[in-house]
N, C-alpha and C positions, 0 to 999 in steps of 0.2 A: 792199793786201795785198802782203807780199814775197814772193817766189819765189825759192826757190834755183836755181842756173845748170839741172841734171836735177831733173825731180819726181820726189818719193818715189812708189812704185810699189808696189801691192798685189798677189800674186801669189796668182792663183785656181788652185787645187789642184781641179779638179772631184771630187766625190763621189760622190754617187749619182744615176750619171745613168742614163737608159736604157739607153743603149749607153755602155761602157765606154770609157774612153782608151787611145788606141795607147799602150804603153808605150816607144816610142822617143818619140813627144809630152813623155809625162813627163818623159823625163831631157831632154830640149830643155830644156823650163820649168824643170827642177833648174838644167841648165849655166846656162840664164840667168839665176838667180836669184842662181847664185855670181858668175856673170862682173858682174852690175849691183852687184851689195855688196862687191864687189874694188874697183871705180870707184871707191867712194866715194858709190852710191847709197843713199838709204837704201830699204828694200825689208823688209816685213813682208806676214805671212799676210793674203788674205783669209777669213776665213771665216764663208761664205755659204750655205750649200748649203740652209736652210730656204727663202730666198729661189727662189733656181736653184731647185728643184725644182717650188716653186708656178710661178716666174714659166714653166716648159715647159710646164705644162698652158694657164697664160692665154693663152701666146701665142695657140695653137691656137684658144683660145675664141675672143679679138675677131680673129683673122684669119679664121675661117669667118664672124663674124657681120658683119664690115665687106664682104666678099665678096659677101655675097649681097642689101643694098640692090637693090632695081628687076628680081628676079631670084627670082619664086616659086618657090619646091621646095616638095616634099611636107612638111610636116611642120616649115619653117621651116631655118636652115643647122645644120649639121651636125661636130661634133668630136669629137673623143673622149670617150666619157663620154655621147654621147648628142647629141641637139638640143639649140640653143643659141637659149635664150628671151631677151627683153632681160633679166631678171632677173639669167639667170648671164651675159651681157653686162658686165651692171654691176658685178657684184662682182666679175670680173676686172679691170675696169679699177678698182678700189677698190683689189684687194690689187696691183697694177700703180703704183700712185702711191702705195702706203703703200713700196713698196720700195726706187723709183725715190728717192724722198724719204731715205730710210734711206742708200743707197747716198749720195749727191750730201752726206748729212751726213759722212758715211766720206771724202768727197774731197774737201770745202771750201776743204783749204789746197793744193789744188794737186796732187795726186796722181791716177795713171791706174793702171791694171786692166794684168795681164799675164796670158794664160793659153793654153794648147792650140789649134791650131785641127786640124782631119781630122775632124770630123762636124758635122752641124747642129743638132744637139743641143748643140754649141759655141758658137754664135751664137746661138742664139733668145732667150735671155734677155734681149744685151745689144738685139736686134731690138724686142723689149718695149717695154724700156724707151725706146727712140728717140736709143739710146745709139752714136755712130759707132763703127769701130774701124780697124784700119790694121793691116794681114796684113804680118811679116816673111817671108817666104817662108823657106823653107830654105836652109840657108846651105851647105849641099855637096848632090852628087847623093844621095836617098835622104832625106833628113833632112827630118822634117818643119817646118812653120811657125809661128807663135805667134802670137798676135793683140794688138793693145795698142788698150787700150778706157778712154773715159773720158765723162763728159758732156757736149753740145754746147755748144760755146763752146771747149773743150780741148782743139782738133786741132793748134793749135802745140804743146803739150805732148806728144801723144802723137807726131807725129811727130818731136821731138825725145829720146823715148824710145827710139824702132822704130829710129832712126837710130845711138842707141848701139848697142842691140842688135845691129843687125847688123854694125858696126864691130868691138865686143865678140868676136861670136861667129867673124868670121871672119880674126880678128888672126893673122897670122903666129907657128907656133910651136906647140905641143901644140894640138890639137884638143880642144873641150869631150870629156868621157867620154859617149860613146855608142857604140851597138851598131846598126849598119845593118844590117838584116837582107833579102836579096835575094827580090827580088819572086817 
């Protein structure tokens, strides 16, 4: 398979999540999304959010139910929604590997995940899935971080993405458009 020099990059806009996104997050993932397609990245929408939304509830499920092997509770483990029987065990890991599967089709030719980080409702999905990812942290005081996420096997990728990014982001010269606002 070829690879161009940066992998094209899917840039996940969260939707509807529990907890909403800082909006200084957002114009982050805007600025980056301009700054990567200035390069010469190529860079199109994820959109996922049927996915994300199931995959937050799964998490929960098999991470109460893998938790509590060798470790009787009342009533068997415990997530939201109720006790976690192997039944709904299973079919989270069913709708967990119909995703993961969906997803890894969406990135075949090389492409990684960009998106928000500031809650944990950030990560769980890609936790799900078994999905690594690699935090650019803020690129000035105040500013928050982005996360670049892909399937394993794709850490040189992703870290050759994080790495533009933040190169990107902290080039000398106008500062991306954001609004820092004091703690």
């Amino acid at each position: 398979m070829h690879r161009t020099a940066t992998p094209s990059v899917l840039i996940w806009r969260p939707g509807r999540l529990a907890e909403p996104v800082d909006p200084a997050a957002a114009r982050m993932l805007e600025a980056a999304a301009e700054a990567l397609a200035g390069d010469g990245t190529p860079v199109r929408a994820l959109e996922w959010d049927d996915h994300i939304g199931t995959l937050l509830g799964d998490h929960a499920v098999i991470m109460a139910y893998e938790a509590a092997p060798g470790r009787p509770a009342p009533g068997g483990p415990v997530a939201p929604g109720g006790p976690v029987s192997p039944e709904r065990y299973h079919e989270a890991r069913i709708r967990r590997d119909v995703s993961r599967s969906d997803l890894c089709d969406r990135l075949r030719n090389g492409g990684v995940i960009v998106g928000p980080t500031g809650s944990p409702d950030l990560s769980r999905p890609w936790q799900a899935l078994g999905f690594p990812a690699v935090t650019v942290t803020g690129v000035a005081a105040g500013r928050p971080g982005l996360q670049v996420i892909g399937p394993p096997g794709r850490e040189a990728d992703m870290a050759a993405v994080a790495g533009r990014l933040a190169a990107l982001l902290t080039r000398p010269g106008p500062a991306p458009t954001l609004e820092v606002y004091p703690s």
